[in-house]
C-alpha positions in Angstrom: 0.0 0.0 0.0 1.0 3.6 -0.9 1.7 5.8 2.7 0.0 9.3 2.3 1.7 11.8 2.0 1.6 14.5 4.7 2.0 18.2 4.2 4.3 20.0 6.6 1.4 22.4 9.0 2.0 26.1 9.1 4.4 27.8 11.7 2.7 29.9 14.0 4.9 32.9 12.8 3.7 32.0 9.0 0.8 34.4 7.7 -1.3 32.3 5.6 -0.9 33.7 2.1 -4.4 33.3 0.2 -4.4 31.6 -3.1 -2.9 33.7 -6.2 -6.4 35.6 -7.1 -7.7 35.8 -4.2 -7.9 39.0 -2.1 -7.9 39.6 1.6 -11.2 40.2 3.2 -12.1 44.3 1.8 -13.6 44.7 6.2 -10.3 44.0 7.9 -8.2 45.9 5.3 -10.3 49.4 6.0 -10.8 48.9 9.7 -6.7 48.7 9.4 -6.1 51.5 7.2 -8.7 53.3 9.6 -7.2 52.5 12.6 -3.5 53.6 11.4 -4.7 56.9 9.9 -6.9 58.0 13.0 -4.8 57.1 15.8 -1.9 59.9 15.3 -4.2 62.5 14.7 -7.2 61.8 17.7 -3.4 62.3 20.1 -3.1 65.8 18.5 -6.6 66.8 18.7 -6.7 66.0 22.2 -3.4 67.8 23.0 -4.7 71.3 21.4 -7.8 71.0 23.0 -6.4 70.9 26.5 -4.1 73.7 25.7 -7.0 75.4 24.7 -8.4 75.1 27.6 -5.8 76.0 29.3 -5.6 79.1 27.7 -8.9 79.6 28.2 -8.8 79.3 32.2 -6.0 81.6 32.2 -7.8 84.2 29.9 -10.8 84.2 32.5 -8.5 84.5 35.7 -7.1 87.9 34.2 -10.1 88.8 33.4 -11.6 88.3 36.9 -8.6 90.3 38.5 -9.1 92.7 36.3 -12.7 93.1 37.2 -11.5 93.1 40.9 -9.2 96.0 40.3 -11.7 98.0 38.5 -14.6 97.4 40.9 -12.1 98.4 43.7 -11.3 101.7 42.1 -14.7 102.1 41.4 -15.7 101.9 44.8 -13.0 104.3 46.3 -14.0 107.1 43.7 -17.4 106.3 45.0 -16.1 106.8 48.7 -13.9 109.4 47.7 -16.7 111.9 45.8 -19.5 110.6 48.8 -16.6 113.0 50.9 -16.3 115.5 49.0 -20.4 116.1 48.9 -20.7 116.0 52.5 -17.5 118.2 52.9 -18.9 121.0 50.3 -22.3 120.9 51.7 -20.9 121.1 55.3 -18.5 124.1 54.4 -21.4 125.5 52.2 -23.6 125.7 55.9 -20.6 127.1 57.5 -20.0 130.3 55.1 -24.0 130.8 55.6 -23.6 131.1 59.0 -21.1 133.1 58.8 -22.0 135.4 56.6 -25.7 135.4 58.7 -23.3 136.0 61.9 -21.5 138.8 60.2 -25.0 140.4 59.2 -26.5 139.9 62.8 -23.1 141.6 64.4 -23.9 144.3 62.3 -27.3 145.7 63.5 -26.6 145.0 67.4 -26.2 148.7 67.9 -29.5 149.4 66.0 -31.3 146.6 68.0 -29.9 148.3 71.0 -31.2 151.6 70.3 -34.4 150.5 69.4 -34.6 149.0 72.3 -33.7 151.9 74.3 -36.7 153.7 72.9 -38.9 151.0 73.4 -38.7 151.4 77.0 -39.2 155.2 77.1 -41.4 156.8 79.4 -44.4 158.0 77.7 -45.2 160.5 80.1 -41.7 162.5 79.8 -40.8 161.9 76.4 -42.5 164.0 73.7 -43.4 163.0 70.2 -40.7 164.6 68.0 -37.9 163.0 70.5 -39.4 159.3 69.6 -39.9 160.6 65.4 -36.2 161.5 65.5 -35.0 158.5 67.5 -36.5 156.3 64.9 -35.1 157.9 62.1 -32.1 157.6 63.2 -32.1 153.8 64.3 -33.9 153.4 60.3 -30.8 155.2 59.1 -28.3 153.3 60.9 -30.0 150.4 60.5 -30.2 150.9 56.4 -26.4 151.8 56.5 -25.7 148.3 57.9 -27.3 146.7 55.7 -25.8 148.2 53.0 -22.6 147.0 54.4 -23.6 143.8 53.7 -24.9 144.5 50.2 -28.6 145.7 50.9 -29.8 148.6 48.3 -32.5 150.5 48.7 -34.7 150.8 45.9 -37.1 154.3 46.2 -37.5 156.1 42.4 -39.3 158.9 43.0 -39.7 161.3 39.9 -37.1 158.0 38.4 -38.2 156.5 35.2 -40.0 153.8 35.1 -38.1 150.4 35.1 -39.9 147.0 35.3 -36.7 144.9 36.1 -36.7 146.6 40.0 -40.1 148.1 40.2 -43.7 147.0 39.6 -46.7 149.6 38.7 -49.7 149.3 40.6 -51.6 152.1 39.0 -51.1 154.8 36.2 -51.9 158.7 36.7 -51.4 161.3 34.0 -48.8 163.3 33.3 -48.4 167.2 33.3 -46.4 166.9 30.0 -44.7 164.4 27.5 -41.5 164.6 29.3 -42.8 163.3 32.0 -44.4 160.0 30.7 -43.2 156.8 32.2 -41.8 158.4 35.0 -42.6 157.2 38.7 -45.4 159.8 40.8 -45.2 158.2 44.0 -43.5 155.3 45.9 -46.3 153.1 47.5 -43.5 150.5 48.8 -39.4 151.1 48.6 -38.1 147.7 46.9 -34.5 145.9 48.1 -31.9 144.8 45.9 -28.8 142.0 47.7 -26.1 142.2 46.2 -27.5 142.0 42.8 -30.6 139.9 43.4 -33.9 141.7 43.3 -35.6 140.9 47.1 -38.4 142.9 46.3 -39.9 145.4 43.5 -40.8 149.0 44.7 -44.4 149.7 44.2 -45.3 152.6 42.4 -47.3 154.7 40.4 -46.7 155.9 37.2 -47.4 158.9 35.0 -48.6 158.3 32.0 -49.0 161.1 28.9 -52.3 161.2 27.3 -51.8 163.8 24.3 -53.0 166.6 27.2 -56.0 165.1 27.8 -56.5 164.9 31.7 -58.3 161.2 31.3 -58.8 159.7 34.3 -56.8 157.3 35.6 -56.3 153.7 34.6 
């Protein structure tokens, strides 16, 4: 009998080679090429996106202390100008009452005097005495003021101006000349310093082409 013949088995370090025309399986041979083209790159994109990160974080921590710093200088302007109200408004009240003290020194004499007279005895003091006593405390009294900055305003026989005075009532006029001009002082206005306290009340004439008219 004829022994069989007995083919030599593959090593284990032997690839099988397939038959001449036949190809390796197409599924393993793309998940190979798939896994050798996507392994390099996934490392990279992994590596960029943790140094983005990074950068990131860092980007927000400046920004934060940044923040910090400017809210901290906001708040000591805030601190810094809440002072400076309180101190202007303080120094503010302490020229008024100043100025209200310097004023109040001023007509102590006055207040005196009319005092003095206040407490005269009616039975030995006649009536011009007490006329000229006041006149003279209104006089004194007017001339500190006017220290101060008081004016008096009194336009008799003036022209007419509606910036300081204020016409109650019209009468005519004994000419042309004399239109607009103020007849009589009702109420003496005050002028501070520049500021109008209170318009003098007056009458005015008024021309009426000589024709007596009555008045208005």
């Amino acid at each position: 009998m004829k022994k069989r013949s007995q083919s030599n088995p593959t090593s284990a370090d032997e690839v099988a080679t397939p038959p001449e025309g036949r190809d390796a399986p197409p599924n393993a041979v793309d998940d190979l090429h798939a896994t050798q083209a996507d392994a390099p790159g996934g490392a990279h994109a992994d590596s960029a996106e943790a140094v983005a990160d990074a950068g990131a974080e860092q980007e927000i921590s400046a920004l934060a202390k940044e923040v910090a710093v400017q809210k901290d200088k906001y708040l000591r302007m805030l601190a810094e100008y809440e002072n400076f109200r309180k101190r202007a408004v303080r120094e503010r009240q302490e020229a008024e009452h100043k100025g209200m003290g310097f004023l109040i020194k001023g007509i102590l004499d006055t207040l005196d005097d009319l005092g003095r007279f206040a407490h005269l005895d009616p039975d030995s003091t006649d009536t011009k005495t007490v006329v000229e006593g006041v006149e003279l405390i209104e006089r004194k009294l007017l001339k500190s003021l006017a220290g101060h900055g008081l004016e008096l305003v009194n336009p008799v026989d003036a022209p007419f101006d509606p910036t300081f005075q204020e016409a109650l009532t019209t009468v005519p006029a004994a000419t042309e000349e004399e239109d607009h001009f103020v007849a009589q002082v009702y109420q003496v206005g005050y002028v501070f310093n520049g500021q109008l306290l209170r318009p003098a009340r007056v009458v005015v004439k008024q021309w009426k082409g000589g024709d007596a008219g009555s008045t208005n």
